[in-house]
Biopython code that builds the backbone (N, CA, C, O; Angstrom):
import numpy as np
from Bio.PDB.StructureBuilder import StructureBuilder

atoms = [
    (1, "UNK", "N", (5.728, -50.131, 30.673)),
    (1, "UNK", "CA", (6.995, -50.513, 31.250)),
    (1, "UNK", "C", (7.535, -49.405, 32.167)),
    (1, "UNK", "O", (8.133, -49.653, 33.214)),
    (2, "UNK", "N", (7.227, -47.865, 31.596)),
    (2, "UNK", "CA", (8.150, -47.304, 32.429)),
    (2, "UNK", "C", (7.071, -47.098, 33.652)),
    (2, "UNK", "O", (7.778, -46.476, 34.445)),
    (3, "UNK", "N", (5.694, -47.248, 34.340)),
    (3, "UNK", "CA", (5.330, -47.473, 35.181)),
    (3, "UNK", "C", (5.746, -48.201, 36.305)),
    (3, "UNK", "O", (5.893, -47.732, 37.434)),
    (4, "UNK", "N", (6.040, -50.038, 35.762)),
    (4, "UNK", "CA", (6.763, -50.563, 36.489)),
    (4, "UNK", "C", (8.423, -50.510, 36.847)),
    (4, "UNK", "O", (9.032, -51.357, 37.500)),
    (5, "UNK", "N", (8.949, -49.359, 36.277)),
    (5, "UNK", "CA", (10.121, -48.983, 36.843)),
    (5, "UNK", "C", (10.073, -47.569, 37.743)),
    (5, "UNK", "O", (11.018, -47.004, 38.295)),
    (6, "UNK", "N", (8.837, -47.232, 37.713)),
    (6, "UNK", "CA", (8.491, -45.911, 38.480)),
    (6, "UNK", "C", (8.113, -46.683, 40.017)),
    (6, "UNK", "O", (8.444, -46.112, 41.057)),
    (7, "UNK", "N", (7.477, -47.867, 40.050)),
    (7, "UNK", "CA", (6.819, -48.540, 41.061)),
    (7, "UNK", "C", (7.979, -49.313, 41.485)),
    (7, "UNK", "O", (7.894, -49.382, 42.711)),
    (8, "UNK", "N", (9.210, -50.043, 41.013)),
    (8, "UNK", "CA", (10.155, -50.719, 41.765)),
    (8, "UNK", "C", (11.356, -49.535, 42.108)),
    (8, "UNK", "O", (12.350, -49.973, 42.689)),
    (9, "UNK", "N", (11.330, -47.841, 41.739)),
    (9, "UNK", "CA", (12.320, -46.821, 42.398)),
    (9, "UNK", "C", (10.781, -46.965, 43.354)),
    (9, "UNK", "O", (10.652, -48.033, 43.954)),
    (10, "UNK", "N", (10.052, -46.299, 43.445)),
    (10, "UNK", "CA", (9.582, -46.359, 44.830)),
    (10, "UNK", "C", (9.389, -47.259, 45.785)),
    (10, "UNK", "O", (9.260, -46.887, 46.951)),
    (11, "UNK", "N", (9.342, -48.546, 45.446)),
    (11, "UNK", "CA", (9.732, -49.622, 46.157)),
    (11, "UNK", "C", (10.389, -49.497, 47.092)),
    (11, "UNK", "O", (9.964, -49.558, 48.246)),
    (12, "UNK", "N", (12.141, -49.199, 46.591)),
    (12, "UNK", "CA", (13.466, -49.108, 46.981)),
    (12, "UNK", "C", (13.661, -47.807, 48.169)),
    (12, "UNK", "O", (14.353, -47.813, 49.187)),
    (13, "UNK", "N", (12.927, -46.905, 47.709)),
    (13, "UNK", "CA", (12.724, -45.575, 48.490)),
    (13, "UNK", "C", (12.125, -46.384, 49.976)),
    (13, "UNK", "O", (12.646, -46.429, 51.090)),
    (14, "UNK", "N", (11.267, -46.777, 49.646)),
    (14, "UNK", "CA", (10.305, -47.138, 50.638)),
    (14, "UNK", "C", (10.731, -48.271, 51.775)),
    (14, "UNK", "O", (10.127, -48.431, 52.836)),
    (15, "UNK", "N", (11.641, -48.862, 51.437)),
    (15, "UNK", "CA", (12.372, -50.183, 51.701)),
    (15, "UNK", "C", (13.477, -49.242, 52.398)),
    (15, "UNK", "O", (13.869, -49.537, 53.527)),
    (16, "UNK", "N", (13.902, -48.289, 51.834)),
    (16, "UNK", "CA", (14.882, -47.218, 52.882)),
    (16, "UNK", "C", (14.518, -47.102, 53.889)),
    (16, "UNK", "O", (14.975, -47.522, 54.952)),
    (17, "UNK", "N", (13.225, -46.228, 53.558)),
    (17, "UNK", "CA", (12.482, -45.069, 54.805)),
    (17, "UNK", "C", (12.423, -46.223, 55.582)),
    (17, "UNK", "O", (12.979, -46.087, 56.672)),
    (18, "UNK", "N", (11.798, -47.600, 55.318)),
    (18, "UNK", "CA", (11.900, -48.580, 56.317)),
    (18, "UNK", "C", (12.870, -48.819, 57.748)),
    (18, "UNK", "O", (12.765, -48.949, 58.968)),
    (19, "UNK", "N", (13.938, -48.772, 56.578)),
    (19, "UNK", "CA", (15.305, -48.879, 57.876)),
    (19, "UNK", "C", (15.567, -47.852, 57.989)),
    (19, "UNK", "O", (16.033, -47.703, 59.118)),
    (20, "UNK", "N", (15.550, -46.756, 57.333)),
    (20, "UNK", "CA", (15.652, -45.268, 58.547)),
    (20, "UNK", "C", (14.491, -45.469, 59.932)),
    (20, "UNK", "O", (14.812, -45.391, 61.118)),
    (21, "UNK", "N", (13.461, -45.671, 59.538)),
    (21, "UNK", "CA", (12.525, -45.709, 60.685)),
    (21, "UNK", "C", (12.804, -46.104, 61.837)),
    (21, "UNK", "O", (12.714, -45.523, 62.919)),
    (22, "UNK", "N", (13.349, -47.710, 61.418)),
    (22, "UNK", "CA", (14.016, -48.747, 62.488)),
    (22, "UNK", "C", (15.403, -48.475, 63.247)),
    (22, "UNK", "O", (15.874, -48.628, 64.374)),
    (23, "UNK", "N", (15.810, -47.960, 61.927)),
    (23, "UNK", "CA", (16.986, -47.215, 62.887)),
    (23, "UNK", "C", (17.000, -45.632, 63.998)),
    (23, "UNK", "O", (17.730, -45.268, 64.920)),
    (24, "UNK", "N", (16.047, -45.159, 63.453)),
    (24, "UNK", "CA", (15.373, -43.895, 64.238)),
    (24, "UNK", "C", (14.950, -44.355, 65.268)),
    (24, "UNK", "O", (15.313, -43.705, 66.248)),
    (25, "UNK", "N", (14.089, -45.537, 65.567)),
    (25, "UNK", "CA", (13.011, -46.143, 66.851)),
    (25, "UNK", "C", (14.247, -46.270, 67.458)),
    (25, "UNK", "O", (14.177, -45.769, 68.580)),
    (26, "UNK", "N", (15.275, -46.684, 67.240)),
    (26, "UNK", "CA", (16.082, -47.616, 68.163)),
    (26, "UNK", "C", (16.917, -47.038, 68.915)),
    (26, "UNK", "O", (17.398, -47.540, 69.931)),
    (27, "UNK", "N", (17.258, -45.477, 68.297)),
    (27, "UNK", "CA", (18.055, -44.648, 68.982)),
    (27, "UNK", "C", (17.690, -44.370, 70.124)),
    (27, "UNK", "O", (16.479, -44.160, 70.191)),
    (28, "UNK", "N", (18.646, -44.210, 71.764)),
    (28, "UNK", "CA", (18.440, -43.873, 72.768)),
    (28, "UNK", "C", (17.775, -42.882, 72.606)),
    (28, "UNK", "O", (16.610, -43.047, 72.969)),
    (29, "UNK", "N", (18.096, -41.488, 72.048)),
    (29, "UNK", "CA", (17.694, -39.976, 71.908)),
    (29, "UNK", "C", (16.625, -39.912, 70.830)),
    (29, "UNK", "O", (16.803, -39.041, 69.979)),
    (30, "UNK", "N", (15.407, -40.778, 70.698)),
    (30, "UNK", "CA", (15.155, -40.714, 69.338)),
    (30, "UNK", "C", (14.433, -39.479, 69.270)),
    (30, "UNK", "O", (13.841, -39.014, 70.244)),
    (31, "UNK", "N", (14.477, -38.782, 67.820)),
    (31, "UNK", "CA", (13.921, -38.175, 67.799)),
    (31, "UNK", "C", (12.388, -38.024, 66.593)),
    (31, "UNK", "O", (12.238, -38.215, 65.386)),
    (32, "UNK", "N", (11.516, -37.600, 67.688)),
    (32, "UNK", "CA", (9.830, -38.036, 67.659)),
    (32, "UNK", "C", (9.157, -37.478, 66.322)),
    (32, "UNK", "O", (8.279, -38.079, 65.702)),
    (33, "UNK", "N", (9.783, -36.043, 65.913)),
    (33, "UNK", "CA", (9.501, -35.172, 64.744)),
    (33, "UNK", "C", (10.145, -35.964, 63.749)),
    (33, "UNK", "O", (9.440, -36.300, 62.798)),
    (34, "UNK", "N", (11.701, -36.448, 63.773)),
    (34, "UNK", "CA", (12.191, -37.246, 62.196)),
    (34, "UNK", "C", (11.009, -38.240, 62.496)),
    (34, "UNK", "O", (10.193, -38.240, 61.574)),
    (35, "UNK", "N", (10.700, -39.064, 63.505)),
    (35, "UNK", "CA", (10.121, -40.200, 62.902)),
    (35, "UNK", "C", (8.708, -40.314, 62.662)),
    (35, "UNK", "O", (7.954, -41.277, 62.515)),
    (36, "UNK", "N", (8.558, -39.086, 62.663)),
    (36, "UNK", "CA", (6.942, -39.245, 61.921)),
    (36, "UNK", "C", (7.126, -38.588, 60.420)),
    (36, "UNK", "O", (6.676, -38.990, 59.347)),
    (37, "UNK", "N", (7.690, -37.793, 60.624)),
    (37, "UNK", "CA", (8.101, -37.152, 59.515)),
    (37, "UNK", "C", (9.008, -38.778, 58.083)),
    (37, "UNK", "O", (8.973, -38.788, 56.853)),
    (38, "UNK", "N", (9.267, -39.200, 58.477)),
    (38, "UNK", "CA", (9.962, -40.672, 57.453)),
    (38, "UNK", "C", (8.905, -41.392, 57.369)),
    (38, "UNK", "O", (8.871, -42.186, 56.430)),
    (39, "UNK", "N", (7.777, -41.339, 58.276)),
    (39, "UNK", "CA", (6.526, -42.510, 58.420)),
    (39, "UNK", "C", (5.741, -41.733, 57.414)),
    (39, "UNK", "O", (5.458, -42.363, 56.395)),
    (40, "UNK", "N", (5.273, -40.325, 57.496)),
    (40, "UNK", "CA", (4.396, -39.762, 56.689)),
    (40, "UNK", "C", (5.245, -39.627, 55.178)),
    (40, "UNK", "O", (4.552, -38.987, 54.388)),
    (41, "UNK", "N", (6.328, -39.986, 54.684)),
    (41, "UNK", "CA", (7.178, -40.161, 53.706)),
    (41, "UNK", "C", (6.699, -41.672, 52.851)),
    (41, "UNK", "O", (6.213, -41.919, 51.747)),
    (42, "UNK", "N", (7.144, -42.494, 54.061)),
    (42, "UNK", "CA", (6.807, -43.977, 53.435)),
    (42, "UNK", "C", (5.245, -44.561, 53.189)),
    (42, "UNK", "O", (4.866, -45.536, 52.541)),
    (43, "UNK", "N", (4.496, -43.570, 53.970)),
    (43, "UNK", "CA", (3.135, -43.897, 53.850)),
    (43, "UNK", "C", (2.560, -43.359, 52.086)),
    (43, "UNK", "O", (1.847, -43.981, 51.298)),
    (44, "UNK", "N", (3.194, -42.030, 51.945)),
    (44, "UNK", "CA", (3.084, -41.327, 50.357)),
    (44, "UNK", "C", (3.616, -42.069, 49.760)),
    (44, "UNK", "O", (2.988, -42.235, 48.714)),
    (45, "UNK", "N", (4.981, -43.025, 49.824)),
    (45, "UNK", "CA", (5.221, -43.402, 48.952)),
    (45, "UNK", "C", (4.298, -45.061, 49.002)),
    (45, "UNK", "O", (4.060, -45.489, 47.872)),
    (46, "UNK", "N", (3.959, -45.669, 49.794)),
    (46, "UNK", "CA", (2.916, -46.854, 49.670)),
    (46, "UNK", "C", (1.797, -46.316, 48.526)),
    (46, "UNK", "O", (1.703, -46.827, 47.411)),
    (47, "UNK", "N", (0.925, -45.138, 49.023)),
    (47, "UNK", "CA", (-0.234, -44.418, 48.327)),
    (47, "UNK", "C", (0.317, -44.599, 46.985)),
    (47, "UNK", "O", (-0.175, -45.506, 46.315)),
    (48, "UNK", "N", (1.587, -43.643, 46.297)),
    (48, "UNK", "CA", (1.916, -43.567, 45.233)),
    (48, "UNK", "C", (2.108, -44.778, 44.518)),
    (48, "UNK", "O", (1.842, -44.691, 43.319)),
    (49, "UNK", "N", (2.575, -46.110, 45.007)),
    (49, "UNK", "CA", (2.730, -47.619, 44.483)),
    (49, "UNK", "C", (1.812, -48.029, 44.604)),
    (49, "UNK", "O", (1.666, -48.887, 43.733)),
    (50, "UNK", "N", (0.667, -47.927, 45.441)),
    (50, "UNK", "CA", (-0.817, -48.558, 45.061)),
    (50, "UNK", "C", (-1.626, -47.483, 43.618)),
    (50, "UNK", "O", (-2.369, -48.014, 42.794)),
    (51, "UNK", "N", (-1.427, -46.608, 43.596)),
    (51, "UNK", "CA", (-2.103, -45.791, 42.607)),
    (51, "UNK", "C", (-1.164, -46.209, 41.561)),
    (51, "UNK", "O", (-1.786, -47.232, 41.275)),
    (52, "UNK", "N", (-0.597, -46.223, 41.109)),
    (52, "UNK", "CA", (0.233, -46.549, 39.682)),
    (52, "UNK", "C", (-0.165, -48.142, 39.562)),
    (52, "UNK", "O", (-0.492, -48.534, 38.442)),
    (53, "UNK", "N", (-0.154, -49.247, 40.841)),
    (53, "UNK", "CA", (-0.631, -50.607, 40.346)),
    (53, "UNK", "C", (-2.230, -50.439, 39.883)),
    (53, "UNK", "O", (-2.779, -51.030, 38.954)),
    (54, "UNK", "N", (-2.590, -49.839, 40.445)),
    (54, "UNK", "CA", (-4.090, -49.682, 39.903)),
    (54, "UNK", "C", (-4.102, -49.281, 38.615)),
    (54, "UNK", "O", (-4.588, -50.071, 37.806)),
    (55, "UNK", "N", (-3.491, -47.764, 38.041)),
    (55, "UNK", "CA", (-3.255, -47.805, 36.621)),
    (55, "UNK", "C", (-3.098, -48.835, 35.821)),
    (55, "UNK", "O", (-3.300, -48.843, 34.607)),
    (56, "UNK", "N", (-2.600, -50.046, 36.740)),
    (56, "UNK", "CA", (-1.836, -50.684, 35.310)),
    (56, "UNK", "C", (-3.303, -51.766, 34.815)),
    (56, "UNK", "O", (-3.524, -52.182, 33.677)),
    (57, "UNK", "N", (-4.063, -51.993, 35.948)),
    (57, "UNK", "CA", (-4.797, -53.384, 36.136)),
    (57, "UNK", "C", (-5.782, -52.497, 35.186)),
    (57, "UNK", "O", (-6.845, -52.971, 34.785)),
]
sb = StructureBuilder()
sb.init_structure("model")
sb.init_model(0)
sb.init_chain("A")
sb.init_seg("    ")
for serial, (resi, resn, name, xyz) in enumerate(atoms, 1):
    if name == "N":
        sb.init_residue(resn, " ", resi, " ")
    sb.init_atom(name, np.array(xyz, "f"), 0.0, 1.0, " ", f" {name:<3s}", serial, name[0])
structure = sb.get_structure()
């Protein structure tokens, strides 16, 4: 159980970094370093929610 509450907080994280991203792309001034930097964030946290679903199977 507490796996799948470790995997739906990273979910939620990830579902952030999402709309930070989108909201980063969209800015006139965007800036190129935050948004790789939130992409290489949400990508660890994908890795980390596929490795814990695998634990569970």
């Amino acid at each position: 159980m507490a796996i799948e509450a470790r995997i739906r907080e990273l979910g939620l994280r990830h579902q952030t970094l999402d709309r930070e991203i989108q909201d980063e792309s969209t800015r006139p001034a965007c800036d190129d370093a935050r948004l790789m930097e939130l992409k290489r964030q949400k990508l660890r946290l994908k890795e980390q929610m596929e490795s814990l679903k695998a634990r569970m199977h």
